[in-house]
DRENDO-1510 file (C-alpha; in Angstrom, 1 decimal, always signed):
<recs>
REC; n; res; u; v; w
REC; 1; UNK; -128.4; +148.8; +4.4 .
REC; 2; UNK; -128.6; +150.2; +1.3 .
REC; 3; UNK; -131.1; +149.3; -2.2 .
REC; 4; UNK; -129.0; +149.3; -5.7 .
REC; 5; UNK; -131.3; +149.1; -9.0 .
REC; 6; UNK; -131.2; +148.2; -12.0 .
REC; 7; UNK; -133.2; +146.7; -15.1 .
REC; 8; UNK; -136.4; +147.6; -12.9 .
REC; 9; UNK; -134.9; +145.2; -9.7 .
REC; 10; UNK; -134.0; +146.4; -6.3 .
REC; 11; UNK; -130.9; +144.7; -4.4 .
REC; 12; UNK; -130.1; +145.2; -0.9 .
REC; 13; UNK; -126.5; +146.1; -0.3 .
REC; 14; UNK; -123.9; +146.9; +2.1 .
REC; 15; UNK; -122.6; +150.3; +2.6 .
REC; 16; UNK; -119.6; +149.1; +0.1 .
REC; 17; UNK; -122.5; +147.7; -2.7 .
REC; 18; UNK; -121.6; +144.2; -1.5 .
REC; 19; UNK; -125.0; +141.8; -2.2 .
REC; 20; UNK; -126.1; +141.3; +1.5 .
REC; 21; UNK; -128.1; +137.9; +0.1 .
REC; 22; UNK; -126.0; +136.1; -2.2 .
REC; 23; UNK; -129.3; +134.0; -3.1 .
REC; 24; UNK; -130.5; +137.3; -4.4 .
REC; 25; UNK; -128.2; +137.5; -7.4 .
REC; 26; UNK; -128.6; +137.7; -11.0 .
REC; 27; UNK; -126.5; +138.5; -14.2 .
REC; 28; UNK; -128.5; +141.8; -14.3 .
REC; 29; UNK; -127.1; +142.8; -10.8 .
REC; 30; UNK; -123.6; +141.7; -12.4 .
REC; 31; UNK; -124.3; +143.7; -15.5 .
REC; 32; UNK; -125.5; +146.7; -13.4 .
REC; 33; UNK; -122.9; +147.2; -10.8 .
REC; 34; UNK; -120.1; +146.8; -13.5 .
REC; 35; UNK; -119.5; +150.4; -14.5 .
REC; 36; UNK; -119.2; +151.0; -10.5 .
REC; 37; UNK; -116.1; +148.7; -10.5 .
REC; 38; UNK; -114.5; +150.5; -13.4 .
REC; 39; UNK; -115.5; +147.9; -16.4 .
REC; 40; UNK; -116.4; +150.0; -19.3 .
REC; 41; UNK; -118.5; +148.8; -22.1 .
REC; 42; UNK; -120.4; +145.8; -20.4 .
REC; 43; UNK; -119.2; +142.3; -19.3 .
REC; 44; UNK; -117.5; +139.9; -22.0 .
REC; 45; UNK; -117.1; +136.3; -22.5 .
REC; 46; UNK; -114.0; +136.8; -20.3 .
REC; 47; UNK; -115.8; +138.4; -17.2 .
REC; 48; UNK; -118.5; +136.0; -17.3 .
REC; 49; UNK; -116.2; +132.4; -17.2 .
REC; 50; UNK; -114.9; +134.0; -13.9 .
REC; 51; UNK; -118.0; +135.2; -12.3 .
REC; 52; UNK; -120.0; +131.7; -12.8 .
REC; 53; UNK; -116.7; +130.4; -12.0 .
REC; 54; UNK; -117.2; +132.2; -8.7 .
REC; 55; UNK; -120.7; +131.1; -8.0 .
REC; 56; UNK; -120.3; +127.8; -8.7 .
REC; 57; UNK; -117.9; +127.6; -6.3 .
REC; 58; UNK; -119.7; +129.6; -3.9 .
REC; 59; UNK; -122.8; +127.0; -4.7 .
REC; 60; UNK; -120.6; +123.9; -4.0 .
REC; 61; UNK; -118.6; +125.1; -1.1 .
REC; 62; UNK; -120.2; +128.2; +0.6 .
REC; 63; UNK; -117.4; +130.2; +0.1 .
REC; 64; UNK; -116.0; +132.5; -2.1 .
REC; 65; UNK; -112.5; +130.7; -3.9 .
REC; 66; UNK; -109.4; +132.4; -3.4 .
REC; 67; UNK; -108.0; +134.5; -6.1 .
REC; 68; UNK; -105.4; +131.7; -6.5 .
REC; 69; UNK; -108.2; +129.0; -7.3 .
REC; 70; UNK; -110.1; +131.8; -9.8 .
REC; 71; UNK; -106.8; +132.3; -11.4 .
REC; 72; UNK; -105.4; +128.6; -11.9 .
REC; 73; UNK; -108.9; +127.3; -13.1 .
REC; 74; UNK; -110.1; +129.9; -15.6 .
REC; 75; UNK; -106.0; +129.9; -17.1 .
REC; 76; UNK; -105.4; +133.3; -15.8 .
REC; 77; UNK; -102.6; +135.6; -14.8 .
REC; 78; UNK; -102.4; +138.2; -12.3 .
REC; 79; UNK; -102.3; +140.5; -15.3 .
REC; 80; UNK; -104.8; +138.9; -17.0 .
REC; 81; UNK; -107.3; +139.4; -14.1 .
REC; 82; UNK; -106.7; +142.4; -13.5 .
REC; 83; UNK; -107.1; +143.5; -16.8 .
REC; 84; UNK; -110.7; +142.1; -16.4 .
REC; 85; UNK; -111.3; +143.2; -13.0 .
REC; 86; UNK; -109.3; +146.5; -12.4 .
REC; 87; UNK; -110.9; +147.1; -9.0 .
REC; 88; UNK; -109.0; +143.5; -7.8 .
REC; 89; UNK; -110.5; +140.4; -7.2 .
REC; 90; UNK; -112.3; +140.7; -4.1 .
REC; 91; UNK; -113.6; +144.6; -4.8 .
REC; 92; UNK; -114.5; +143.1; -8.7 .
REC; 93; UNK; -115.1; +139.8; -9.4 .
REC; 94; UNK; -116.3; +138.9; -6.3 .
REC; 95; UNK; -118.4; +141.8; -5.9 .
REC; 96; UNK; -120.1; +141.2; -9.2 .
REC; 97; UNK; -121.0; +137.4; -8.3 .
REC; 98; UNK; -122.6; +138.8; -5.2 .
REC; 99; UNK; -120.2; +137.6; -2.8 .
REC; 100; UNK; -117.4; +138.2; -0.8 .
REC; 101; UNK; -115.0; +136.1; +1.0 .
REC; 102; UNK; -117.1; +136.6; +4.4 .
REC; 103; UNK; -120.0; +134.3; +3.0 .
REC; 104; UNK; -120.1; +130.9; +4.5 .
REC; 105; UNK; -119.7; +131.9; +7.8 .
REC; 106; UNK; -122.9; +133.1; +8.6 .
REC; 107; UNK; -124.9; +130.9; +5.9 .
REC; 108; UNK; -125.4; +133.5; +3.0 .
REC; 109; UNK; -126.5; +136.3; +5.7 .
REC; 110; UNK; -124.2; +139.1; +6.9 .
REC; 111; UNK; -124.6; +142.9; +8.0 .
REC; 112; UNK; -121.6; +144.5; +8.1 .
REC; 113; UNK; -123.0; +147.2; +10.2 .
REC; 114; UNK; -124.8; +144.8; +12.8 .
REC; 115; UNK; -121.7; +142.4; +13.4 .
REC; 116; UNK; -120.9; +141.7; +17.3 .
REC; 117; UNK; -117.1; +141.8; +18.0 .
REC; 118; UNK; -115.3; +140.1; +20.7 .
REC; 119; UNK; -112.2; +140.4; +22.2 .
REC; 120; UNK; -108.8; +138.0; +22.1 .
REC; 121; UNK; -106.7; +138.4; +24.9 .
REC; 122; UNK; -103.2; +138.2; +24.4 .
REC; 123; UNK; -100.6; +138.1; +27.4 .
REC; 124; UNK; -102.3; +141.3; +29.0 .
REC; 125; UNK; -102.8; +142.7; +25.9 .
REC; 126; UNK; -106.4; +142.8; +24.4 .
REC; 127; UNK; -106.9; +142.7; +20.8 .
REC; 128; UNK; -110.3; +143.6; +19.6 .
REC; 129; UNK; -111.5; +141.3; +16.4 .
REC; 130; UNK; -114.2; +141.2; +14.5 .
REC; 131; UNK; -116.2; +137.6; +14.0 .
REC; 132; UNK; -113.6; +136.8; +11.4 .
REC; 133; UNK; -110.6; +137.4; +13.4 .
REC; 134; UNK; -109.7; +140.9; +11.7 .
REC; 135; UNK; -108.6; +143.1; +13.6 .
REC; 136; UNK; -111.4; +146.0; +14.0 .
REC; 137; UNK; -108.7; +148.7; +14.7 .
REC; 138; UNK; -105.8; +149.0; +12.4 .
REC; 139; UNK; -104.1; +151.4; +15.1 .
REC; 140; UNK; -104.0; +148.3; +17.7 .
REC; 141; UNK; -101.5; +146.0; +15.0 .
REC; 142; UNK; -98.1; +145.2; +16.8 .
REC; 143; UNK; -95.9; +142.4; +15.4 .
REC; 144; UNK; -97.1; +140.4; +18.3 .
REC; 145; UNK; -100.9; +140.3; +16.5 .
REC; 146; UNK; -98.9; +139.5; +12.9 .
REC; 147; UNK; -97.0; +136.6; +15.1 .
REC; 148; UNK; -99.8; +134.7; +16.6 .
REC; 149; UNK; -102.7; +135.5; +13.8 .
REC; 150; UNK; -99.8; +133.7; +11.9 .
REC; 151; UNK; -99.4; +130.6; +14.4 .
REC; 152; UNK; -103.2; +131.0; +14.4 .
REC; 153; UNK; -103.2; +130.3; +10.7 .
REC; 154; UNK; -101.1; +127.3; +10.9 .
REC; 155; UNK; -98.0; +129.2; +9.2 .
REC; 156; UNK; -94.5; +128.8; +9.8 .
REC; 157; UNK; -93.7; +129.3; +13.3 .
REC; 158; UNK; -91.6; +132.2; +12.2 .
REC; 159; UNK; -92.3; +134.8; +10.0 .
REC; 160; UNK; -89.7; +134.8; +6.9 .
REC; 161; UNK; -88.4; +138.5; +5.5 .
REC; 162; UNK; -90.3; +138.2; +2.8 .
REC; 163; UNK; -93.3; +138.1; +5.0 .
REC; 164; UNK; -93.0; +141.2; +6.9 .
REC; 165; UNK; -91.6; +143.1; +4.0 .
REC; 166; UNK; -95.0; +142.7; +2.2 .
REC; 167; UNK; -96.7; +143.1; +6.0 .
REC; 168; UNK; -95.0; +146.3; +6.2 .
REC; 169; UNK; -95.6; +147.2; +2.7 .
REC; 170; UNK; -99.6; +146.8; +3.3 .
REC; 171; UNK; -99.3; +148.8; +6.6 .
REC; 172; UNK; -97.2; +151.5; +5.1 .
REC; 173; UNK; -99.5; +151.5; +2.1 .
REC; 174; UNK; -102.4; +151.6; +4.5 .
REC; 175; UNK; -101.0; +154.4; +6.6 .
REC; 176; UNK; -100.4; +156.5; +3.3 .
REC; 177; UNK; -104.2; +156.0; +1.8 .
REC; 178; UNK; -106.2; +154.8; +4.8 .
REC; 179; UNK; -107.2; +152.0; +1.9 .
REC; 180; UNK; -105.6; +148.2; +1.3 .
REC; 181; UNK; -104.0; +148.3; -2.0 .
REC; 182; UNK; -105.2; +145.5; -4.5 .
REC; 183; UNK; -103.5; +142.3; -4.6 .
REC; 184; UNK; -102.4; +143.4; -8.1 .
REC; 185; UNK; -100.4; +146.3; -6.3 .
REC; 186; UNK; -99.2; +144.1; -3.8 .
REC; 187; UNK; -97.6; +141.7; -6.1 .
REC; 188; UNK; -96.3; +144.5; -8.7 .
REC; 189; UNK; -94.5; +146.4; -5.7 .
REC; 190; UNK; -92.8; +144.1; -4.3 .
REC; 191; UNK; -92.4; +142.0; -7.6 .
REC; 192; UNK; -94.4; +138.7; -6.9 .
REC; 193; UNK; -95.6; +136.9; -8.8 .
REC; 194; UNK; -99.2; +134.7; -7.9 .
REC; 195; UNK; -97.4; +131.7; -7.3 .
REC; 196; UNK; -94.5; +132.5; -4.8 .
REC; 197; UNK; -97.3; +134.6; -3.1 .
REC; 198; UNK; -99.4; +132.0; -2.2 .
REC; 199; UNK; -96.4; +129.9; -0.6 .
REC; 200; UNK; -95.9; +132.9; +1.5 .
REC; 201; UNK; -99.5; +133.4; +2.1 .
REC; 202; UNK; -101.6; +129.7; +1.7 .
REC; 203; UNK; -104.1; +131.2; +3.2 .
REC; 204; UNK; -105.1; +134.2; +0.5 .
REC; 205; UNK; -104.3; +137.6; -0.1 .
REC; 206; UNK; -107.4; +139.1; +2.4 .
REC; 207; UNK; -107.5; +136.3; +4.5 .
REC; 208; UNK; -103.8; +135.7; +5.0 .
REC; 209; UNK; -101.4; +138.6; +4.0 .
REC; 210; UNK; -104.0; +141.7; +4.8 .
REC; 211; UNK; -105.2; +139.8; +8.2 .
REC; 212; UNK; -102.1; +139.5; +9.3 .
REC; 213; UNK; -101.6; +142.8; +8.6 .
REC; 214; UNK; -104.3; +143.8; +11.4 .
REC; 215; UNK; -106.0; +145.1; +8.1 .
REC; 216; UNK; -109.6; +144.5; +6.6 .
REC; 217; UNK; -110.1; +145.3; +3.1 .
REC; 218; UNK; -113.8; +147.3; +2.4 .
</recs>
């Protein structure tokens, strides 16, 4: 656990500066970790609609809405957010409403560093996952894990082109950086746009395409 301040406030965070208490947040903790997601010159009118967007959302559901959702509601495109949010939507937005996609599961409360992992077993191969169902070690992905986390998500029985060349792609990318590119690289390499993405991936970007991927984006 770590403390970020600002405005004369302490935060607890996450070794990534993810709020660890989503009930904790403010618009100064928004203002204050803004710089650190490369936003220069303060939040606008423009940041703000899509962070309360966010926490409404979060308040109403206990969960953090897909980048889809963000997008559709606030009349945004995929260049328009990242315009706003350079760092992507999980890594910015998200990050400056105070939570993440994880939230929900564990009401509000999560330490990244504390979380108990079990084990899937699959035909005499073990798969080791984190509460989530990501895998904990990229090195352990086969296209076995992409097949069943993708039955697992209720997708197609089988896997179209277009879905392993973007599971590849996140791999490759992966392998090259030891980082999950942004949704905004995703979709610009492999010229997507946000709609025909989410009917390949219903399930979102982190959730769906990067899980999949036996990735976990940080």
């Amino acid at each position: 656990m770590a403390v970020f301040e600002y405005a004369g406030k302490q935060y607890k965070v996450d070794s990534h500066g993810f709020l660890l208490n989503p009930e904790e947040w403010d618009e100064d903790f928004a203002e204050g970790m803004a710089e650190s997601v490369r936003i220069e010159g303060g939040l606008t009118d423009a940041h703000w609609r899509v962070i309360k967007f966010i926490r409404n959302e979060f308040d109403r559901m206990n969960t953090c809405p897909l980048v889809y959702v963000a997008c559709k509601n606030n009349d945004l495109g995929l260049g328009d957010l990242q315009k706003l949010f350079p760092a992507g939507y999980l890594r910015g937005a998200c990050k400056l409403a105070g939570i993440t996609y994880r939230e929900g599961m564990f009401q509000h409360y999560w330490i990244e560093e504390n979380l108990k992992h079990h084990e899937y077993v699959y035909e005499k191969k073990t798969y080791n996952v984190d509460y989530q169902g990501f895998l904990t070690d990229p090195s352990q992905w086969d296209e076995r894990f992409a097949l069943l986390k993708a039955y697992e998500l209720k997708m197609p029985e089988y896997l179209s082109e277009e879905h392993w060349a973007i599971i590849y792609y996140l791999r490759k990318k992966f392998t090259e950086s030891s980082a999950v590119p942004t949704i905004y690289e995703t979709c610009a390499d492999n010229r997507l746009n946000l709609e025909h993405f989410q009917e390949l991936f219903p399930d979102g970007y982190h959730r769906g395409a990067v899980k999949i991927a036996g990735l976990h984006a940080r």
